[in-house]
N, C-alpha and C positions, 0 to 999 in steps of 0.2 A: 141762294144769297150768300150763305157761308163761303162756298165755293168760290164765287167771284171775289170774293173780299179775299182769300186765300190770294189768291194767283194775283190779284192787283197789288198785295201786301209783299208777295215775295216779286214780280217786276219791281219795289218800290223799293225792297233790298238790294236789288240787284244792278240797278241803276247807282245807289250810293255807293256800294262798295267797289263800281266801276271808276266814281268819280273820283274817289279817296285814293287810288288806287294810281291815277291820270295825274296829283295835287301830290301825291306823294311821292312818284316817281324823279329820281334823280334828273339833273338836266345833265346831257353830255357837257364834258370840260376838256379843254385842254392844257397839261401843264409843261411849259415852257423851262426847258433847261439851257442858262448860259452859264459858261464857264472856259477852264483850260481841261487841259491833255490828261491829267486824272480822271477827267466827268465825260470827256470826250467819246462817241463813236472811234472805233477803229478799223482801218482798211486790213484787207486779210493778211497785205505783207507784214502790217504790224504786228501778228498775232504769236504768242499769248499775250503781249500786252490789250489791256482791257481797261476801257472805261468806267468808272462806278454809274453812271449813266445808262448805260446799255443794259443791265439786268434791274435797271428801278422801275421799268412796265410793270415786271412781274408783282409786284408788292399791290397793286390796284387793280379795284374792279373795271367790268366793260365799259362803266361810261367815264373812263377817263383815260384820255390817249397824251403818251409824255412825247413830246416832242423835242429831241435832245440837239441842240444848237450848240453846245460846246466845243470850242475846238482846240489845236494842241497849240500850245507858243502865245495864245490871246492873254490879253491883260484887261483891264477895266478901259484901258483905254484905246489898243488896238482894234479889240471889239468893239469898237463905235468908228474907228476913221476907217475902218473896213468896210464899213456900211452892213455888219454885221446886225445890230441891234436896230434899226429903224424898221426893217423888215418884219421883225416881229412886233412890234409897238404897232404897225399898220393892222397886222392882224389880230392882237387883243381881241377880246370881246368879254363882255361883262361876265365874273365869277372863273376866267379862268384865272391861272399861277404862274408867276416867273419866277421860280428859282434861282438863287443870285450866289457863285462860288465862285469869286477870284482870290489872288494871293500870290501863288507861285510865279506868276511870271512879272505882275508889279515890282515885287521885289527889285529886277533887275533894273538896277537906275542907272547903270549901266548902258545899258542897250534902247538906245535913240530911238522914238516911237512906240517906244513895248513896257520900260519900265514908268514910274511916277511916284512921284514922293508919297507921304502919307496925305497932304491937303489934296493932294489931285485925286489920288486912291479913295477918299471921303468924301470928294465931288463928285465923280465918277458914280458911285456908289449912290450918291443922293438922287441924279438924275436915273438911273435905273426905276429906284423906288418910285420918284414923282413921276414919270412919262404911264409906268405900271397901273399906279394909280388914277393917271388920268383919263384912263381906258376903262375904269372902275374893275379891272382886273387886283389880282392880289398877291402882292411881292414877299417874298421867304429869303431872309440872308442866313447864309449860312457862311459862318469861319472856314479856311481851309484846312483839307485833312495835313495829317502829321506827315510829314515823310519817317523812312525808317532810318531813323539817324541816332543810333544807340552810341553811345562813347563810355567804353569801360562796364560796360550793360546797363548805362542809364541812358533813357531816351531824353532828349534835348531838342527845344523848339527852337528851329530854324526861318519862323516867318520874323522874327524882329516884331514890329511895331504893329504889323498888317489887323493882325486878328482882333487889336483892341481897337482899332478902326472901325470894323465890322460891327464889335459889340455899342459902341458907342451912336453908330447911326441907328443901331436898332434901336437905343433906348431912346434918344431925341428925337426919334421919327414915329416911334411905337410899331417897328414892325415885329414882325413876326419872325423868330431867328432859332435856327440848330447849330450849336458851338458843336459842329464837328470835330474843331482842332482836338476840343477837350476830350471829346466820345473815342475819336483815333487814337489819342493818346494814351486814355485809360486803358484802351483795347488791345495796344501795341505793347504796353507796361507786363499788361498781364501775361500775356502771351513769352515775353522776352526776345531778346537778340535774334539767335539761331534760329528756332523757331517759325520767327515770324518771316524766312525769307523765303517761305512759298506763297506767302501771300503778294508779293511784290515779283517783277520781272525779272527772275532768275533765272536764266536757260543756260543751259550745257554746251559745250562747245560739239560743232554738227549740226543742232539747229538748221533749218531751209533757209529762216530768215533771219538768222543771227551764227552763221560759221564761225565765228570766233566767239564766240559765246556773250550772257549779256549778265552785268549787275548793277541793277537799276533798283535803288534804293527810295525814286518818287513813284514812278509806274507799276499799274496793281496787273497780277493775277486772274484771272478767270474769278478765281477762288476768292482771291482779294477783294477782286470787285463786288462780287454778291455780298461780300461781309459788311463791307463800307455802304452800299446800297442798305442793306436790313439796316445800317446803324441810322441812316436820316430816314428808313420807313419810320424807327423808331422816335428818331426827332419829330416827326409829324405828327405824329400819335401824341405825345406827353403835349405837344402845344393845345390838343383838344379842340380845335380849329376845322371846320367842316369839311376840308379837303379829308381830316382823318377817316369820318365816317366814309370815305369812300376804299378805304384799303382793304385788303382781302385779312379774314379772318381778326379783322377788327377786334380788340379786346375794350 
């Protein structure tokens, strides 16, 4: 009798701690990255120029695959009459993330189809979030990073108006947001001028794909890139927002 109660007791363990086990298990996610030519994938001609996009896999565990859509020249609003952003809005599915980084190329009001004021840059912006949301997916704005644009060894921000844009739909909308500009900038401050221009596209002249050499003061690094990636692992982290608990070595 002991016996039997034994081994029906421990099936009876063994069954919950399967089930808990099935309830506790993360659901795969995918999170969706849009953006410009900083956040961007790069072709191998482009290389060392590097996306902060492309090493932000590494920062997450197996059940989260980032899908980086970014690409180089887009704006808030290119990316839609390109038919860039519907495609992903199709594929939404409940609890994944769209990561939202423009700036650098809005700016250009200049350039016909690619730049826009700030009310269009805040429209732009709002329908990202609302289309996001009504996928019950979950939208992350993020400021654009700094460029390295030090004058007399002070760094100086070059988005103009863009960034309080950003911060402003976050707060009216209640999203969820990482002031990269700020993180970039603190990180570039510290760093200094010289320094910091291995982490940006500097190559030597001889270069395969830059013979005349290159100094690009917006585009990251290899090195750059991973730096900027850890800085919005870390923006995800401090928001404490459940995508965190899926990053590798969580604190």
């Amino acid at each position: 009798m002991q016996s039997k109660y034994s081994v029906s007791g421990l099936a009876f363990l063994a069954a919950f701690l399967l089930m808990s086990f099935i309830l506790m298990k993360k659901k795969d996610i995918t999170v969706y990255m849009i953006g410009d030519s900083t956040m961007a994938n790069k072709q191998a001609k482009a290389f060392p120029e590097t996306g902060w996009g492309m090493p932000f896999g590494e920062f997450f565990d197996k059940t989260v695959t980032v899908d980086n859509r970014a690409l180089n020249g887009r704006s808030t609003l290119s990316f839609q009459t390109e038919n860039k952003w519907q495609p992903i809005v199709d594929q939404l599915k409940e609890g994944d993330y769209v990561i939202i980084e423009f700036g650098h190329n809005d700016e250009k009001i200049d350039k016909p189809g690619v730049g826009t004021t700030l009310e269009q840059f805040r429209d732009n912006l709002v329908k990202f979030v609302l289309d996001t949301r009504s996928k019950k997916a979950n939208p992350i704005l993020l400021t654009p990073i700094s460029r390295r644009s030090f004058k007399a060894g002070v760094l100086t921000d070059t988005h103009k108006g863009y960034p309080d844009v950003v911060r402003k739909v976050a707060d009216s909308l209640q999203v969820h947001m990482v002031d990269m500009l700020k993180k970039t900038e603190q990180w570039l401050t510290a760093i200094g001028d010289e320094p910091s221009k291995k982490f940006f596209n500097y190559v030597p002249a001889g270069h395969p794909n830059y013979p005349e050499g290159k100094k690009d003061d917006t585009h990251l690094s290899p090195e750059g890139a991973k730096q900027i990636a850890a800085l919005a692992a870390e923006g995800i982290r401090e928001l404490k927002i459940e995508l965190a608990e899926r990053l590798v070595n969580n604190q």
